[in-house]
C-alpha positions, 0 to 999 in steps of 0.5 A: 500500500505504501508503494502503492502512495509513494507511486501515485505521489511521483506521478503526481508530482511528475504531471505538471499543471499550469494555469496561465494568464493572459492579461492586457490589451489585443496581442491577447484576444486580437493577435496573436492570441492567448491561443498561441500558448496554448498550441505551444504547450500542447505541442510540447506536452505540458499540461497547463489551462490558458485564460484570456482576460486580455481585452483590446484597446485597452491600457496600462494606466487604465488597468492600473487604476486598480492596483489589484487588476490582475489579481482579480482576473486571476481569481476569477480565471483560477479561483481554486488557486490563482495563476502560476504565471501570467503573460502580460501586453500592455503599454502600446496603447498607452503610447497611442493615446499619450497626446504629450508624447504626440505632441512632443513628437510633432516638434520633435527635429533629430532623433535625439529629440524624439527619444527624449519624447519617448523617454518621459511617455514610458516613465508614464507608463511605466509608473502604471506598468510596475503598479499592476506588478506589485499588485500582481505579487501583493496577491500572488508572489511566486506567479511568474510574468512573461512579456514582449514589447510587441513587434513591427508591423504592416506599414503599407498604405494607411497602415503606416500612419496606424502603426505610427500612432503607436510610436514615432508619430509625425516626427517618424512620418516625415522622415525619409525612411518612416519604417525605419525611423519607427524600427529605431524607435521600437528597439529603443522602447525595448531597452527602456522598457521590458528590459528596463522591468527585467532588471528591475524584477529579475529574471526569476519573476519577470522574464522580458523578450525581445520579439522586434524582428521575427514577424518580419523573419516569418513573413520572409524579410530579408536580414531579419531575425529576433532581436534584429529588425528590418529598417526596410520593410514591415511584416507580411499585410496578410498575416497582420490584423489591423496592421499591428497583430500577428494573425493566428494561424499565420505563420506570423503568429506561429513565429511569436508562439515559437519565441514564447516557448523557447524564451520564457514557458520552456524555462518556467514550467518542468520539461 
């Protein structure tokens, strides 16, 4: 009978079960989705329940507003327990909507001069960013955080002026390369951002990506690879949602979810 116990208890311990949260704005339910986690782990034979409380066009700031956001949606996806870990994509939207930063931007004549916009934008965000955190761990302390700082997107025909709404605004419009002028920018918002939250957290709770440069790879640009953008061409139109999501089921989007896996999930779950 002991034997017995001591048997069940190793295949318990062995079958590791993961409740995953997806929370933020519409990388999660628009593109490309809380369900490329779930693919992903399924492919890799973990055992684990994804739940989606991403919700468009939503911001930082805004969940912010309430410091426990995040714990509240992971009580209400995970009730018995909570989340173990939690994808978290805020922050583009914030920028959108940031009329200082646009106006800044307008302004704005050297490259120095825009970063400097995009320096006091982010320390906005990232006031609000850190609050969701710390109310995250308030609740849930050994919940670990996955994030990207989202990706180059279509820039052909109104998409251009879309995507530079998220960053490089009319200071990047008006440049002689427009793409890579926003390519520049969105390399630099990684330094200052997620890996900014990396060091500040840590790697055993935060674990920041670097996704600027696979949907360009996955949509055949050339020279471009993760952590390494094209400044000469955006990702593949047909595998983008309204310009700025990578569309599940496209091998954009399959791209992210391999990046996902080989970055963050693969080292926080037990394969």
């Amino acid at each position: 009978m002991l034997k017995t116990l001591g048997f069940l208890a190793v295949l318990a311990s062995a079958k590791a079960d993961y409740n995953i949260l997806s929370f933020g704005d519409s990388q999660g339910d628009t593109g490309p989705t809380y369900a490329v986690i779930q693919d992903v782990l399924d492919q890799n034979n973990v055992a684990a329940k994804v739940v989606n409380a991403a919700v468009g066009g939503t911001l930082s700031c805004g969940w912010a507003a309430e410091s426990d956001a995040i714990v509240t949606a992971g009580r209400s996806a995970f009730p018995v327990s909570g989340p173990d870990l939690v994808w978290l994509t805020v922050g583009g939207n914030d920028l959108a909507g940031d009329a200082k930063y646009h106006a800044c931007l307008k302004l704005s004549k050297t490259d120095s001069a825009a970063r400097r916009c995009l320096d006091a934008a982010n320390s906005r965000l990232m006031e609000c960013t850190k609050t969701l955190l710390d109310g995250l761990w308030k609740g849930f302390p050994d919940a670990k955080v996955g994030m990207y700082n989202y990706e180059v997107p279509c820039v052909e025909d109104y998409c251009l002026e879309e995507s530079a709404n998220f960053l490089g605004g009319d200071y990047c419009l008006s440049q002689s390369s427009p793409i890579g002028c926003m390519v520049d920018l969105l390399s630099y918002w990684q330094t200052i951002y997620v890996d900014a939250l990396e060091v500040m957290y840590g790697k055993e709770k935060f674990t920041g990506m670097n996704m600027l440069g696979v949907a360009q790879q996955a949509s055949g640009v050339p020279g471009a690879s993760q952590g390494n953008p094209s400044r000469d061409a955006g990702s593949k139109c047909e595998w983008m949602t309204s310009c700025v999501h990578p569309t599940y089921g496209t091998k954009t989007a399959d791209a992210i979810g391999e990046v996902l896996w080989m970055d963050w999930l693969r080292n926080v779950t037990n394969v």
